[in-house]
C-alpha positions as CSV (number, residue, x, y, z in Angstrom):
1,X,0.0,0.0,0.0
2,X,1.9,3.3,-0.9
3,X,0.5,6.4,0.5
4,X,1.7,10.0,-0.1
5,X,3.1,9.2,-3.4
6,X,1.8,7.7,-6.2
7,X,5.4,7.9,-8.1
8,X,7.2,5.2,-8.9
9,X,11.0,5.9,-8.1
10,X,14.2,3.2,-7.1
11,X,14.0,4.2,-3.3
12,X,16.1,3.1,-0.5
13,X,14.0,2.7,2.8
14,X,15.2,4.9,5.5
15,X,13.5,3.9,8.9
16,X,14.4,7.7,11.4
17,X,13.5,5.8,14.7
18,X,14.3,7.8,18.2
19,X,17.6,5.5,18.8
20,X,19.2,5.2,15.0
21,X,19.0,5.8,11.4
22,X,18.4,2.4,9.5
23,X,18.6,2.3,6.0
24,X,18.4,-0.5,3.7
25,X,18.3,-1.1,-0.1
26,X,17.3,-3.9,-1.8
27,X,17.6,-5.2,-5.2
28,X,15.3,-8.2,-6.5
29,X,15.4,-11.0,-8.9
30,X,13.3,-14.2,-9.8
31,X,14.2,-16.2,-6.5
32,X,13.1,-13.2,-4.5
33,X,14.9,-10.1,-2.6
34,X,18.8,-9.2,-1.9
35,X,20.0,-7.1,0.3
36,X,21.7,-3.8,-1.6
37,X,22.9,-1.8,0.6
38,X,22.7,-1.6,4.6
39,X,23.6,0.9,7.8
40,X,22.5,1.2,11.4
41,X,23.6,4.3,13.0
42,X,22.9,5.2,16.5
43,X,21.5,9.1,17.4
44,X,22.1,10.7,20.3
45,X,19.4,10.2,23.0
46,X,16.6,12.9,22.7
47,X,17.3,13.8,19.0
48,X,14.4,12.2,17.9
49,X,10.8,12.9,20.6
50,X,7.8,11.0,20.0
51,X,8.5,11.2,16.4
52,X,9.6,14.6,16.5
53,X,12.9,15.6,15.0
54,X,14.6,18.0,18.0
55,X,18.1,17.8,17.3
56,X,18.2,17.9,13.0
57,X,21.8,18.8,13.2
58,X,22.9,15.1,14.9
59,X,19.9,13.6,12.4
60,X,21.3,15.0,9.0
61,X,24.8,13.4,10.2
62,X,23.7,10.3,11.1
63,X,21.9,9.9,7.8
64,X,24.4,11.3,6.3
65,X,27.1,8.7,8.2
66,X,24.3,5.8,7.4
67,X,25.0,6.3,2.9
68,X,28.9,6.3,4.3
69,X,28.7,3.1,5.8
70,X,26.3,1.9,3.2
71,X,27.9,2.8,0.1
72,X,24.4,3.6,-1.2
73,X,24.3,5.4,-3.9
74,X,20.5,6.0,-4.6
75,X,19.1,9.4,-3.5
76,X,15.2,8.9,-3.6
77,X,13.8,7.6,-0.2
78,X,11.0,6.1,1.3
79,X,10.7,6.8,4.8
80,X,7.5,6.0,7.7
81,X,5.6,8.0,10.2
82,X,3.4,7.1,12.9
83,X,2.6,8.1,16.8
84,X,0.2,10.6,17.9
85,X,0.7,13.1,14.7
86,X,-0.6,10.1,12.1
87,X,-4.7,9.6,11.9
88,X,-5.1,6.1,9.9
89,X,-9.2,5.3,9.6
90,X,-11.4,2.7,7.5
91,X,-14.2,5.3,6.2
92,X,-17.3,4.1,3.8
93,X,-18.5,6.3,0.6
94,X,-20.3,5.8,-2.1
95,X,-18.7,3.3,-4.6
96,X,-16.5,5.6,-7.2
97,X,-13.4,5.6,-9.0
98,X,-10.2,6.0,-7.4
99,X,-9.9,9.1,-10.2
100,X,-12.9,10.5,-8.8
101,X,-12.4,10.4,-5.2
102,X,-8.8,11.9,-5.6
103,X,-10.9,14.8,-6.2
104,X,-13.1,15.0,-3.2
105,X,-10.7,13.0,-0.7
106,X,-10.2,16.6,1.2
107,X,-13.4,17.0,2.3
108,X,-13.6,13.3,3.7
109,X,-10.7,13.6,5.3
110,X,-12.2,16.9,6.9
111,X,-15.1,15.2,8.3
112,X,-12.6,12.7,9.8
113,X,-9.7,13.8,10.6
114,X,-9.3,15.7,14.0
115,X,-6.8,18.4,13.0
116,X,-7.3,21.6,10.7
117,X,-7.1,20.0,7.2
118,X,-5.0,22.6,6.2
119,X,-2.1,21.7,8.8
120,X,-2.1,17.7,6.9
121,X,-1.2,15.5,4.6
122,X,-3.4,13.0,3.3
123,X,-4.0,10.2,1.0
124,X,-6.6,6.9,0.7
125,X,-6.3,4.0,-0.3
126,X,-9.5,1.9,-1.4
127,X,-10.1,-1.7,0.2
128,X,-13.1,-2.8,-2.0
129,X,-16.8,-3.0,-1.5
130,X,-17.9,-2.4,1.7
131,X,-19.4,-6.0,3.4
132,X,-22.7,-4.8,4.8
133,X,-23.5,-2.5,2.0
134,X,-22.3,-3.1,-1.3
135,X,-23.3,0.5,-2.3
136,X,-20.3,1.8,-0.6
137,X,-16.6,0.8,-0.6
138,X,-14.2,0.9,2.0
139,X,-11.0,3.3,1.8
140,X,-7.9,3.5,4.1
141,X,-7.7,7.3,5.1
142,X,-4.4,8.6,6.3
143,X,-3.8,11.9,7.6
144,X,-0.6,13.4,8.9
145,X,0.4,16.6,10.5
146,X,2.7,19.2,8.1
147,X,5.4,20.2,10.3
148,X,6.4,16.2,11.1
149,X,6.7,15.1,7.3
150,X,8.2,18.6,6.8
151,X,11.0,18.1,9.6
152,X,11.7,14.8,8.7
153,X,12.1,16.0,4.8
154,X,14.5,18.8,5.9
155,X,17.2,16.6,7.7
156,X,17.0,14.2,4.2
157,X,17.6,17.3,2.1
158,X,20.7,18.2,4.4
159,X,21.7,14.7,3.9
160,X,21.4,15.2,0.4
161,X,18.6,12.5,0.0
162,X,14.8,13.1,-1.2
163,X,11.6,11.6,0.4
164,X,9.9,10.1,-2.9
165,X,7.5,8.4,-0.4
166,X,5.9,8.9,2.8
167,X,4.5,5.2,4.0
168,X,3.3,4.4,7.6
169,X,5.1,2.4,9.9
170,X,2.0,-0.3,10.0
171,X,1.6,-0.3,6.6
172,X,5.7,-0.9,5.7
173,X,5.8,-3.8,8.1
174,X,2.6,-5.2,6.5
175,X,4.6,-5.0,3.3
176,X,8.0,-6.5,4.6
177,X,5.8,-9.7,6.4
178,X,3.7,-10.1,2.7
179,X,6.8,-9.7,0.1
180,X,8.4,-12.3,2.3
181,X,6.2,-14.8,2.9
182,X,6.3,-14.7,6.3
183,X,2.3,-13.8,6.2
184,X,0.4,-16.6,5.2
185,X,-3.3,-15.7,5.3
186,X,-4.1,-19.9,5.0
187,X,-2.9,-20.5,8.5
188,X,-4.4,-18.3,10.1
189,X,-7.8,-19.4,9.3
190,X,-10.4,-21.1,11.7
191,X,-12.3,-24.0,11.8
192,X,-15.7,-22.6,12.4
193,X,-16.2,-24.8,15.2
194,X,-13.4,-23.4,16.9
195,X,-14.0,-20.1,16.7
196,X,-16.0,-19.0,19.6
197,X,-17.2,-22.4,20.7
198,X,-18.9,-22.9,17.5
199,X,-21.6,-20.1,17.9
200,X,-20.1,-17.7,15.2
201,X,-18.7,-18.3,11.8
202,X,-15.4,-16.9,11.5
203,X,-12.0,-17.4,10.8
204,X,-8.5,-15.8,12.7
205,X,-6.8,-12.8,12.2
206,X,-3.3,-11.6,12.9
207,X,-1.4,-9.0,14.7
208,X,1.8,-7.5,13.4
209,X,3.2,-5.9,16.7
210,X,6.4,-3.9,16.1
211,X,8.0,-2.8,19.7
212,X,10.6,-0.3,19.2
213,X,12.2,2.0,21.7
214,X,9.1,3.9,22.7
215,X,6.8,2.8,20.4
216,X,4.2,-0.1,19.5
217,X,2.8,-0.4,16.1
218,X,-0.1,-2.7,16.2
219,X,-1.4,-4.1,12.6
220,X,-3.9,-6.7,13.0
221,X,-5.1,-8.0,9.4
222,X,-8.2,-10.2,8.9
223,X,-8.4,-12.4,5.6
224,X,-5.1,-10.7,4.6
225,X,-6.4,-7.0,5.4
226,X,-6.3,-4.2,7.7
227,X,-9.0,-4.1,10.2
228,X,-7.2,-2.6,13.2
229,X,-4.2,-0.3,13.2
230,X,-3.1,1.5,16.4
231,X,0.3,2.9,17.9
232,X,1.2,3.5,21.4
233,X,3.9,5.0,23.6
234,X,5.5,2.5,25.3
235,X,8.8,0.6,24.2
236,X,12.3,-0.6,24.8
237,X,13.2,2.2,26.3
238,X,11.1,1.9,29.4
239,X,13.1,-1.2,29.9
240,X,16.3,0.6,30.1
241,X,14.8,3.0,32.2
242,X,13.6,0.2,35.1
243,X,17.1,-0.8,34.7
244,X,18.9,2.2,35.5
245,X,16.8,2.8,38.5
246,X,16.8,-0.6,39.9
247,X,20.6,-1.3,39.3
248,X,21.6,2.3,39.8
249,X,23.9,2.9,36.6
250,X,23.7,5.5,33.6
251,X,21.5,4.6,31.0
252,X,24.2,4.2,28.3
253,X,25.4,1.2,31.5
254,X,21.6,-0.1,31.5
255,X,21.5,-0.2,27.4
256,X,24.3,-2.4,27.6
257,X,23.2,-4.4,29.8
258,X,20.1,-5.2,28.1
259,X,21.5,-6.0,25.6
260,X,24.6,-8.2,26.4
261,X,23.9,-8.9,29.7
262,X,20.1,-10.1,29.6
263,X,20.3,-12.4,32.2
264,X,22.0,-10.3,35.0
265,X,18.8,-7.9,35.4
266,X,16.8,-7.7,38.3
267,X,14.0,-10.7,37.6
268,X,11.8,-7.6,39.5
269,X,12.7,-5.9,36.5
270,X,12.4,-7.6,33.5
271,X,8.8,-8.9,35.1
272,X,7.3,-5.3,35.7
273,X,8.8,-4.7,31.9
274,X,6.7,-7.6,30.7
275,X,3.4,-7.0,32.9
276,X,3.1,-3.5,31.2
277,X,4.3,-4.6,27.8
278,X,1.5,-7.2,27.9
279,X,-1.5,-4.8,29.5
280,X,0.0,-1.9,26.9
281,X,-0.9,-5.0,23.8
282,X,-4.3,-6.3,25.7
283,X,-5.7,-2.8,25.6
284,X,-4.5,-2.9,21.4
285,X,-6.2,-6.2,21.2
286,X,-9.5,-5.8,23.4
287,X,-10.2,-2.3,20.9
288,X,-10.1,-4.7,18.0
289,X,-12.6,-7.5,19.5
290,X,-14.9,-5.1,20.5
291,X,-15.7,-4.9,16.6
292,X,-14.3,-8.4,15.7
293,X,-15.3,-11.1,18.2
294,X,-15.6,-13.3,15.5
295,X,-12.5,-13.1,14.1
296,X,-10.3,-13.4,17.4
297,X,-6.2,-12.9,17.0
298,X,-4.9,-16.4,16.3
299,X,-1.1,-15.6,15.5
300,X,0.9,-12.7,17.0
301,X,4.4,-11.9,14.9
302,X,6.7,-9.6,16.9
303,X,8.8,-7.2,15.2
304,X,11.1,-4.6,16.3
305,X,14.4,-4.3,18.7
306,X,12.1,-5.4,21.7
307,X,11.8,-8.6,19.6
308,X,15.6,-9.2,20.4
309,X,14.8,-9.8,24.0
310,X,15.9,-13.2,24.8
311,X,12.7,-15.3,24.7
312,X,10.1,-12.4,24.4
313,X,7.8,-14.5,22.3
314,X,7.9,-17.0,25.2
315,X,7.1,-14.4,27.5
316,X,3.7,-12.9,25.6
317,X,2.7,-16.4,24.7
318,X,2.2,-16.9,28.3
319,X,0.6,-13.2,29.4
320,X,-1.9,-13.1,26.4
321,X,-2.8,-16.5,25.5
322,X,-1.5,-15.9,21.8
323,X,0.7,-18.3,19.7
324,X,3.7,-15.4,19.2
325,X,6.7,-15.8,16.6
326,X,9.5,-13.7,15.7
327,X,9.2,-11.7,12.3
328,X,12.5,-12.0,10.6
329,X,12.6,-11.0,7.3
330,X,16.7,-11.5,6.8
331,X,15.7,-15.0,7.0
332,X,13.5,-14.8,3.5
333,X,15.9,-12.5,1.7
334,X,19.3,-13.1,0.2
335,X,22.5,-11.5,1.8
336,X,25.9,-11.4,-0.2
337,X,28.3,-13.1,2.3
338,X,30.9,-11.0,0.1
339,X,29.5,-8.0,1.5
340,X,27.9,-8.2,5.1
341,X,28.3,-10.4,7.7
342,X,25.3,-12.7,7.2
343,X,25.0,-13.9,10.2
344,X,24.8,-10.4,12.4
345,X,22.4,-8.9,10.0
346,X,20.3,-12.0,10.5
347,X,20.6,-11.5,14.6
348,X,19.3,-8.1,14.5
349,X,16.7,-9.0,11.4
350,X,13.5,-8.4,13.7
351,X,14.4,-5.2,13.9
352,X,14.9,-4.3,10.4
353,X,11.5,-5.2,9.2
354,X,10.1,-1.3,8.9
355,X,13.0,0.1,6.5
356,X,12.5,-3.4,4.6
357,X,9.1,-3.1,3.9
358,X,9.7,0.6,3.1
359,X,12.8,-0.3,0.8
360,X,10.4,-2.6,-0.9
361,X,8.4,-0.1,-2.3
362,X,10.8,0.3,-5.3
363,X,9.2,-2.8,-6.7
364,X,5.6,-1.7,-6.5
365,X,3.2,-2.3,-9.3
């Protein structure tokens, strides 16, 4: 699903998340995708806020260190937003051409949208007819504030780079999890006497959950669509944080020892982290059954640098109930051994998938 742009360019996606710059460029042949080009290059804490660019100066040089390392030479981008300054909706009008309601998407998105429509950007996408009245059609609304696409554009331009597309995070891990393979619709159907004891028809849906620093992208598709998108504040860094305070060292002390030293925390710790992790996912979850009891979340696939935590997908198996995996798209796509090490870039795969999916929009049709 591209949104923002509806021009095809050769794009490297460029993922601008509060801890790093990732960038990755693919190529793709017959067998499938192959990694291009690749960087991950830490920012300073607090240069990126919620989404919001504070410190552009340390953001333009990281990008700007990422095409060093890479070797990239492409300069068109593709690059994802989300948080509290993106509105994503399912709205219903009258069944039209996508020609036509180019033309009057402004004023839906005026009637939905709860900012002055002259402060975003916005684009649709449509689903297809609508289920209970074939009248109308469905269409993917997305709205996003000015000043956050503009900020973000301004540190790529002082990196030299140009933002050919705007995605959404969801939407770009969708992507990654589809051009892979890893989503497989089939599996996640139900037998309809297992769905809800046998009293509804149905079948299973499933929930993309990317957990990065301080964010949670929720994606939960039903029959290999969107029906529920949400993003929430809460992340890896909240982690580090329980850390520091518990073991009384910096935070740069409590990053590393998340990371490389997994098993030394505080079991206090690590079980308040996964208590709210769990509730912060329940609350995603129970706003999506409200609407879709009968198409319950059969299959969660976890995403993001919180899906490095030693046996995470253990953990949320056990707190929600929900078969979990580990969304690894390095695994599906080919890696030059002449030219990375294959076997790190796989490690750190899960948290890869956004600028994957966002790199894979060169090959849109």
């Amino acid at each position: 699903m591209k949104l923002f742009s509806r021009k095809k360019d050769a794009v490297m996606g460029v993922d601008i998340s509060a801890t790093a710059i990732k960038l990755v460029e693919l190529s793709k042949k017959k067998s499938g995708y192959v990694l291009k080009a690749f960087a991950n290059i830490p920012l300073p804490r607090d240069a990126i806020v919620e989404n919001t660019v504070i410190d552009s100066i340390a953001v333009s040089q990281a990008l700007l260190d990422a095409i060093e390392e890479s070797g990239a030479k492409t300069k068109n981008v593709s690059i994802a937003v989300s948080g509290n300054a993106l509105i994503i909706k399912v709205i219903q009008v009258p069944t039209t051409t996508e020609f036509d309601l180019e033309a009057q998407i402004m004023f839906e998105a005026d009637q939905h949208v709860p900012f002055d429509i002259e402060d975003v950007y916005s684009d649709f996408q449509i689903l297809g007819v609508n289920e209970v009245d074939p009248e109308l059609m469905d269409v993917v609304l997305v709205a996003c504030k000015r000043e956050i696409v503009d900020d973000y554009q301004l540190v790529l331009s002082e990196a030299g780079l140009n933002a050919s597309c705007v995605d959404c995070a969801v939407f770009a891990i969708e992507n990654a999890a589809e051009e892979v393979g890893l989503l497989d619709v089939d599996s996640l159907e139900l037998d309809a006497a297992e769905a809800l004891d046998g009293e509804i028809e149905g079948g299973g849906a499933s929930a993309l959950i990317n957990i990065g620093a301080n964010i949670i992208n929720v994606n939960i598709l039903r029959e290999g669509q969107m029906a529920f998108v949400r993003d929430q504040f809460y992340g890896g860094q909240n982690l580090t944080e329980l850390i520091q305070k518990t073991h009384a060292v910096s935070f740069t002390a409590a990053e590393e020892m998340k990371k490389n030293s997994f098993s030394e925390i505080d079991p206090n710790v690590t079980e308040e982290f996964y208590s709210n992790l769990s509730s912060e996912i329940s609350r995603s979850l129970d706003f999506y059954s409200a609407n879709n009891a009968e198409y319950p979340v059969q299959t969660i696939l976890l995403s993001g640098g919180c899906a490095l935590i030693p046996d995470i997908d253990v953990e949320l198996y056990q707190r929600l109930g929900i078969e979990t995996k580990i969304l690894n798209p390095f695994e599906k796509i080919e890696i030059p051994e002449q030219l990375f090490d294959v076997e790190s870039l796989r490690k750190i795969g899960p948290m890869m998938v956004v600028p994957i999916g966002l790199a894979m929009r060169s090959f849109d049709q």
